[in-house]
DRENVOGU-542393 format. One record per residue (C-alpha): residue in one letter; x, y, z. Coordinates in steps of 0.5 Angstrom, whole numbers, plus 500, padded with zeros to 3 digits. Example, Ala and Ser with C-alpha at 12.3 -4.5 7.8 and 13.67 -1.06 7.14 Angstrom:
# residues 2
A525491516S527498514
//
This chain:
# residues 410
X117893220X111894215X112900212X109901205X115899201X115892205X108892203X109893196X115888196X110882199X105885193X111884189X112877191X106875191X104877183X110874180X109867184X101868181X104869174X108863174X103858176X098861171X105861165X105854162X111852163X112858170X116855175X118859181X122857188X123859195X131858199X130862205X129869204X130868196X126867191X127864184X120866178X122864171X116865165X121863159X118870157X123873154X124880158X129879164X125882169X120877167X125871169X129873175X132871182X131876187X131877195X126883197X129883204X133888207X139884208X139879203X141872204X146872199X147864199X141862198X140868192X146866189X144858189X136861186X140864181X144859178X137855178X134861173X140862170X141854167X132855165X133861160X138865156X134873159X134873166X135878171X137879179X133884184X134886190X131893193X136898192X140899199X142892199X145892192X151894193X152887196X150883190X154886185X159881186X154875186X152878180X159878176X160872178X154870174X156874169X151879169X156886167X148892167X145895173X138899173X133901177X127898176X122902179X116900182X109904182X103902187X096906189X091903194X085898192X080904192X085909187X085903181X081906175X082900170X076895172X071891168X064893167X058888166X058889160X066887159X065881164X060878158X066878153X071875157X069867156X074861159X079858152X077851151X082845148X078846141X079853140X086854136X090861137X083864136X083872135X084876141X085883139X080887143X077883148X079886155X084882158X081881166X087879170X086878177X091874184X089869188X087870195X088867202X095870204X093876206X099880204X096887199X090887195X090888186X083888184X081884177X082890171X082890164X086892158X087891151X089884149X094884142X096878139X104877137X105873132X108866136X104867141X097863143X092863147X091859155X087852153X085847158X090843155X096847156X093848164X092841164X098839162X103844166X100842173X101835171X108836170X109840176X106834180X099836182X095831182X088834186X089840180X088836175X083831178X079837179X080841173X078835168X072833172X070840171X072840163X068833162X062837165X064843160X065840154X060835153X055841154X057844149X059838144X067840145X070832143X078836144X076838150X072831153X078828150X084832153X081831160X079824160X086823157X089827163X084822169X088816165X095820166X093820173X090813175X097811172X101815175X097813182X100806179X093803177X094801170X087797170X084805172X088808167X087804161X078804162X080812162X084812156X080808151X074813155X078818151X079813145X072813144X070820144X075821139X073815135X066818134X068824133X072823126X077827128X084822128X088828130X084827137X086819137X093821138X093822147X089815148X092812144X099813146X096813153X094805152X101804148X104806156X100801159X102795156X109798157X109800164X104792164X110788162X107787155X113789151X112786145X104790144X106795146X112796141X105794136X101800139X108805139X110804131X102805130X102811134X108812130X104812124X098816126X103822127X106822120X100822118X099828122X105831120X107832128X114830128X116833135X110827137X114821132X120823136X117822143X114815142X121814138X124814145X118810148X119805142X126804144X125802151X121797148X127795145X131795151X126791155X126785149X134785149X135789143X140793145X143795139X136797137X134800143X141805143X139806135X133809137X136812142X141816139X136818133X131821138X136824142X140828136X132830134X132833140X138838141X138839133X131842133X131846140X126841143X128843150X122839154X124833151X131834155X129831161X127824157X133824154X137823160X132817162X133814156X141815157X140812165X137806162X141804157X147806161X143800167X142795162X149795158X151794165X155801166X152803173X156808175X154812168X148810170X148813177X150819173X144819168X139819174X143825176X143828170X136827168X133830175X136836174X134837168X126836171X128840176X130846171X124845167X120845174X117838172X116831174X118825170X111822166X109816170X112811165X119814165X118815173X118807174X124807168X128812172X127808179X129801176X136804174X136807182X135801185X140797180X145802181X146802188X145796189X151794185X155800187X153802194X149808197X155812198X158811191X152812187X151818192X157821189X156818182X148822182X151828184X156830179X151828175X146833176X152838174X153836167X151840160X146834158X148837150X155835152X154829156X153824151X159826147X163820149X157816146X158811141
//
């Protein structure tokens, strides 16, 4: 059946799956006919699991519901009105107590008013790295969706921009950055060769910066340290000639990684307390934390053990006082390996569970850093407690609160 509420469904569908893959930490998911979209804004209908077929699959919807559920605090679940009756025990379940109507409203292609003239169009430009949460208030916000599905039509349109406080522009750098955490390497190859292009047209050092740094993050992540490291120092010496140190900080975190993920611990632990240094100065305590954690697996691969679990814990306690809830995942790998290198394989086994949940909720991949880190324990693991057990171990992982994981630590 292709009815206009089908269609509009599909539209539906296909706008909020562009929305989350324009969001800097969007993620969205299919199981079946359900769907899960979060944007980690703050309106339920904007992170929400929702089955637009007539016969919602209450499995699969119940299991994307928990997905978004464990992301965000606001959320939401959507069906179309002659199935929900069936879904308001899902929906208890998961401690959701309100229910509304959500209407939708829908014209055709021809009927929309709100398009951008010429003289709009030559207002609207592409952000930049070197721009800062610059003023937007009344320049037209055009949006648009991707073509290629052929399922509905949305024309670019316009409308006045307001600039909340909290809120800030889309940069390349936030682009950039989401799509390498979500894994998508040919994106971000082809975005940061064009960025290059941009940037040194128009003498943008951030901008050249922060795509040569992302060339290096994916040659490393490809395993070609020798590749990542030229990139890195590439970015080194733009940042360099530029005199703004603040633009030293990526290439030269990016070379420290090199040394660590190349066996050369003791430079690297040289180049991370540097790194260290820099951020102080800069006053960016979530980075001084961040190659905290990098400095203590140095630590751990020289031996220090105790030193490693001290940096650790200081880095890990930063995390969930200050609400840094990116830096999860990290430090559930932090955990796994500790756990690995005291000998504790089936805490280990758990760690590895932990951590991949928690990538999974942000929707992101491990650095490739942390990648390798989090493949050694695997392999110790199973090899000292057999696939089965480590299996088992693994998943009971993936179920625990990592704010209460780590409560028996001592």
């Amino acid at each position: 059946m292709d009815t206009i509420a089908d269609r509009m469904a599909a539209a539906y569908d296909d706008a909020i799956e562009d929305l989350c893959g324009a969001t800097p930490k969007g993620w969205y998911a299919k199981r079946g006919t359900a769907r899960a979209a979060v944007t980690h804004a703050g309106a339920p209908t904007l992170n929400v699991a929702y089955d637009l077929s007539r016969e919602p699959d209450l499995d699969s919807l119940d299991a994307v519901t928990t997905d978004v559920a464990r992301q965000v605090e606001t959320w939401s679940i959507m069906v179309r009105s002659d199935a929900d009756g069936a879904v308001a025990d899902l929906a208890g379940r998961h401690g959701l107590r309100e229910r509304s109507e959500l209407p939708l409203l829908a014209c055709t292609a021809g009927e929309l008013a709100l398009r951008a003239d010429e003289a709009q169009r030559e207002r609207v430009r592409r952000v930049g790295a070197a721009d800062s949460t610059g003023e937007l208030d009344g320049l037209p916000c055009v949006t648009t969706r991707r073509g290629g599905r052929g399922r509905g039509a949305v024309d670019a349109s316009t409308g006045p921009c307001t600039r909340h406080e909290g809120t800030s522009t889309v940069s390349f750098s936030d682009d950039v950055r989401s799509a390498f955490r979500r894994g998508e390497t040919d994106a971000v190859v082809r975005m940061s060769t064009a960025e290059i292009e941009r940037a040194r047209s128009v003498g943008d050092a951030a901008g050249e910066v922060e795509a040569r740094y992302s060339l290096a993050r994916v040659a490393i992540r490809g395993g070609d340290l020798t590749l990542g490291e030229a990139r890195a120092r590439e970015a080194l010496d733009v940042a360099v000639r530029s005199g703004d140190r603040a633009l030293e900080e990526r290439p030269r975190h990016v070379l420290a990684a090199v040394a660590r993920m190349a066996g050369d611990l003791t430079r690297a632990r040289d180049l991370y307390r540097e790194s260290i240094a820099l951020n102080e100065t800069l006053g960016r305590p979530e980075t001084v934390n961040s190659e905290t954690h990098n400095l203590a697996f140095c630590e751990l691969g020289l031996g220090n053990l105790a030193e490693a679990r001290r940096l650790f814990t200081l880095s890990r306690t930063r995390v969930f006082r200050h609400g840094w809830d990116e830096f999860v995942p990290y430090v559930c790998v932090a955990g796994a390996a500790l756990a690995s290198a005291e000998g504790d394989h089936p805490r280990a086994a758990l760690m590895v569970g932990l951590a991949d949940a928690a990538f999974a909720a942000l929707g992101q991949v491990p650095d490739p850093d942390d990648a390798a880190d989090l493949a050694a324990v695997r392999d110790a693991a199973i090899e000292a407690l057999g696939p089965a057990a480590y299996a088992a171990a693994q998943e009971r992982g993936g179920h625990l609160d990592p704010r209460t994981a780590f409560d028996d630590d001592h």
